[in-house]
N, C-alpha and C positions, 0 to 999 in steps of 0.2 A: 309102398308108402311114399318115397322118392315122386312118385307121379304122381298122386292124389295133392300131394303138399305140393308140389308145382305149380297143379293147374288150381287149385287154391287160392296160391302166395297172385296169382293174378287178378282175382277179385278184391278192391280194395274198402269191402265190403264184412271180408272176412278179416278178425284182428285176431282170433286164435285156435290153435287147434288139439281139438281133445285127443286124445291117445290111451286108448284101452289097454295098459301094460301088464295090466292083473285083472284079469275079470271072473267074479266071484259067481259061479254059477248055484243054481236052487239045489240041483241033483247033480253029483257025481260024473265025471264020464264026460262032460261036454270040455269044446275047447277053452282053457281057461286064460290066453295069455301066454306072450311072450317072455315075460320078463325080465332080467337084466339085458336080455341081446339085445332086447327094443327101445333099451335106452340110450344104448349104445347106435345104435339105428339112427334115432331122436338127435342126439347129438354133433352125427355127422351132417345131419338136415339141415339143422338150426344154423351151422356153421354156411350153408348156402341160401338160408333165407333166415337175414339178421332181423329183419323189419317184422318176421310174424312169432307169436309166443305159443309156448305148449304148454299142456296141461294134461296131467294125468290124476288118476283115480289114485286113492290109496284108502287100505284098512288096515294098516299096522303101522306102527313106530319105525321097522325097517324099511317098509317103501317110502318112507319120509327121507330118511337116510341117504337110499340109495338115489332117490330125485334130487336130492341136495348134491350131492355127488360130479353126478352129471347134467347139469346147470338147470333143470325146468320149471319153467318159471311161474307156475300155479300149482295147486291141485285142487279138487274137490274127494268132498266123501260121498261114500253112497248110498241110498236108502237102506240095504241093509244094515248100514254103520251107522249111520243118524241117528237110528231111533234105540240105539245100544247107549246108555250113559259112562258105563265100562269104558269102551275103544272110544269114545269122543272123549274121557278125559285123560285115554294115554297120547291119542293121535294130536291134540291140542297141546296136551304138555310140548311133544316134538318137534310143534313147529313153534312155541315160544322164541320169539328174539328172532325169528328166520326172516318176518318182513313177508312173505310172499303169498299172494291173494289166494282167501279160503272160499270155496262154493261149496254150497252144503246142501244134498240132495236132501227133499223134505220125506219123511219114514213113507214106507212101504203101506204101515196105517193110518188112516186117517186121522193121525192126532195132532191137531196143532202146535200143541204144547209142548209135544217130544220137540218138533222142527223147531221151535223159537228154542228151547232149551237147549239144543245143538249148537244151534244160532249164538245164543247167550256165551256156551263155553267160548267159542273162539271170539267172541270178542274179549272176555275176561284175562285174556293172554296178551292184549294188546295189541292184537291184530288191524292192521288200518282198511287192508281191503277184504270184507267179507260179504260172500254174495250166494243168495238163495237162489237154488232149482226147483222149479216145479216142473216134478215129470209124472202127476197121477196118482193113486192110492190103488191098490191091490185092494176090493171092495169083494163082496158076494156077489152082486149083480154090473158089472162094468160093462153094459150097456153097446157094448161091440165092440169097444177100445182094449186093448193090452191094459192097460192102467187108466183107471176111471179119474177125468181131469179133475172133478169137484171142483168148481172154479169156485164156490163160495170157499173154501179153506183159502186159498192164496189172498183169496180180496181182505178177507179178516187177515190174514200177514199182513198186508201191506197197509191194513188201516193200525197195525198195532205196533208195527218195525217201520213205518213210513220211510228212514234213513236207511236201511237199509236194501239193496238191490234186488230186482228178482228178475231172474230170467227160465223161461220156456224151454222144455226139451219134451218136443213136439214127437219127436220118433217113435222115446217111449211111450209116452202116454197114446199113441194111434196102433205102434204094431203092427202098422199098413200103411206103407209110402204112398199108397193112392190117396190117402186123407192128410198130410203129412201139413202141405200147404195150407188149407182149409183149418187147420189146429193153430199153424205159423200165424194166419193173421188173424184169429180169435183173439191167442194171446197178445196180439201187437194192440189191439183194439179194447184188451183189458188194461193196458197202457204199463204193459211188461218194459221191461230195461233191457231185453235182449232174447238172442235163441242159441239153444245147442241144437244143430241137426248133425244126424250120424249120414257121414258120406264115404262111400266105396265105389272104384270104378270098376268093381264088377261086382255087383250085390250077388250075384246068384252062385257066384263062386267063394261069398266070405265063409267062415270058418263058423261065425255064431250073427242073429240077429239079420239076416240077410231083406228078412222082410218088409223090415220097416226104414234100409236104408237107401238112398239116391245118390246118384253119379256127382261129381262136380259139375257135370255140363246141367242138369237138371236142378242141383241147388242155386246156380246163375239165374236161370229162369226163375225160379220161385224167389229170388231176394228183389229179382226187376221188378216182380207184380205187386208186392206185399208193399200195401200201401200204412206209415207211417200218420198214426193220428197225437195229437196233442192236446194237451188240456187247456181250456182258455176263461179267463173269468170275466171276459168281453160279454156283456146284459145282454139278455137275448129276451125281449118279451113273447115271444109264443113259446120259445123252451119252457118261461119260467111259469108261464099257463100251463102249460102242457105239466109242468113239475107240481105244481100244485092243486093239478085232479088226481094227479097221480095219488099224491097227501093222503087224499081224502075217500080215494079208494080203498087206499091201505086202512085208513082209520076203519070204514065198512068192515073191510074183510076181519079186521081183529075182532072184533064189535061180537062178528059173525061165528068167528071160532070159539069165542069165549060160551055164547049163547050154546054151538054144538059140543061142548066141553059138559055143559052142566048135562047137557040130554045125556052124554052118553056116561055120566056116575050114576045117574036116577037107574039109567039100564043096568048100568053094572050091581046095584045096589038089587035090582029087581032078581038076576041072575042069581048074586049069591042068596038072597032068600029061597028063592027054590031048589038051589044046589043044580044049576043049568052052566053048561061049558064053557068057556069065555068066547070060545072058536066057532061057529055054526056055517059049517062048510055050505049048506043049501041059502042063508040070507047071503051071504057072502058072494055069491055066486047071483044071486038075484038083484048087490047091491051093485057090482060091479058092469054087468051087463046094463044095467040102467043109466050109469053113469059115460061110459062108451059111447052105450046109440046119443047122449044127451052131447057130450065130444064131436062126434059127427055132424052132430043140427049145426052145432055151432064153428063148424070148422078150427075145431083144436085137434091137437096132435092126439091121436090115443094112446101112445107111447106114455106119453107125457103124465097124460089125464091118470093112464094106470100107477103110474109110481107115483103122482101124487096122491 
């Protein structure tokens, strides 16, 4: 730890560093954490690198406690705890009055509503600094990620919490440090507030989660490339062309679904008259293929084409 936070505290780039003191694992048996020793770790650190902050995970009222304790100066929760209304309203009571910035992992399911409800507890305590993670949803089909990103959920967060922060933790959501970067400036270009990347200087030797983390020397490189965009309300007239075919594309397509809406009740209506299955594996199969080769004419993704 001593080295990793060293060659860190060099990058002035990096303003804080997360620390895994308790990690809650799905199944039994894996490595779960240091705990109080690594605070005690933590604190000897802190004491040689005054200028950078730490932040640890907590799911109970005592690790609240014991970070309080030994001086650390954030925490977050974590998607298992998020989307628990129970431990958000003991772990919020605990930090009442403590002052110190809350980041609130968004649930493990895709609910928004848990995440801003999460959201909502800790600011109802008076908290000044509270800041959303987006690290993915645990989905049926996650599409080759660890944690499927759904970027439409965050963009609905930030059109419905606009004051409130959101940063990326690209690790989880990839599961694969070869994508890690690639996920890094997605988010910066969804016009994210920041990243949590998980860094080890020997991934292949950590204890949990080895996959999806990268060296210090490898996080340097990927914060030089990741290029930072901003929002500007400087008139652009072919943007604002370009925005308003878009308009009217959109108006089509709804136009279009509604029309494909009514066809497929008259189906359904036909169906349940004659007591015929909702499901018909052989059209389904004839409709799907149709639609594919028609992806291909058209040089669209068939990934894509299939899950829409």
């Amino acid at each position: 730890m001593e080295t990793i936070v060293h060659e860190l505290s060099l990058n002035p780039k990096v303003t804080m560093v997360r620390c895994g003191i308790w990690k809650p694992r799905t199944r039994p048996g894996g490595f779960e954490g240091m705990g109080e020793t690594a605070l005690q770790w933590i604190r000897e650190i802190k004491q040689q690198h005054p200028l950078l902050q730490f932040c640890c995970e907590v799911a109970k009222p005592s690790h609240i406690e014991a970070c309080i304790r030994y001086g650390i100066d954030a925490v977050w929760i974590g998607a298992r705890t998020s989307g628990n209304p129970f431990s958000m309203a003991e772990l919020t009571e605990s930090l009442r009055g403590t002052n110190m910035p809350i980041m609130v992992k968004n649930p493990m399911m895709p609910d928004i509503n848990a995440w801003i409800g999460a959201i909502e507890r800790c600011c109802q305590i008076g908290a000044d600094q509270v800041i959303a993670i987006h690290r993915g949803f645990n989905v049926f089909n996650n599409l080759g990620y660890r944690n499927n990103p759904l970027w439409e959920i965050p963009m609905e967060f930030k059109r419905r919490m606009p004051e409130i922060p959101i940063i990326c933790d690209p690790s989880h959501i990839c599961g694969n440090r070869k994508i890690v970067a690639d996920m890094a400036q997605t988010a910066l270009d969804f016009n994210f507030d920041g990243l949590m990347i998980e860094v080890h200087n020997h991934p292949q030797q950590a204890l949990t989660d080895g996959a999806q983390q990268i060296t210090p020397h490898e996080l340097n490189n990927l914060l030089d490339k990741l290029v930072v965009k901003h929002e500007s309300n400087i008139p652009n007239a072919e943007l604002n062309t370009l925005r308003s075919q878009i308009d009217t594309i959109d108006k089509e397509i709804l136009n279009l679904v509604e029309s494909r809406l009514a066809l497929s009740k008259k189906i359904a209506e036909i169906k349940r008259t004659h007591n015929l299955t909702i499901y018909q594996p052989k059209r389904w199969e004839e409709v799907l293929n149709q639609k594919l080769q028609l992806a291909d004419e058209l040089g669209l993704s068939k990934d894509f084409v299939k899950e829409l």
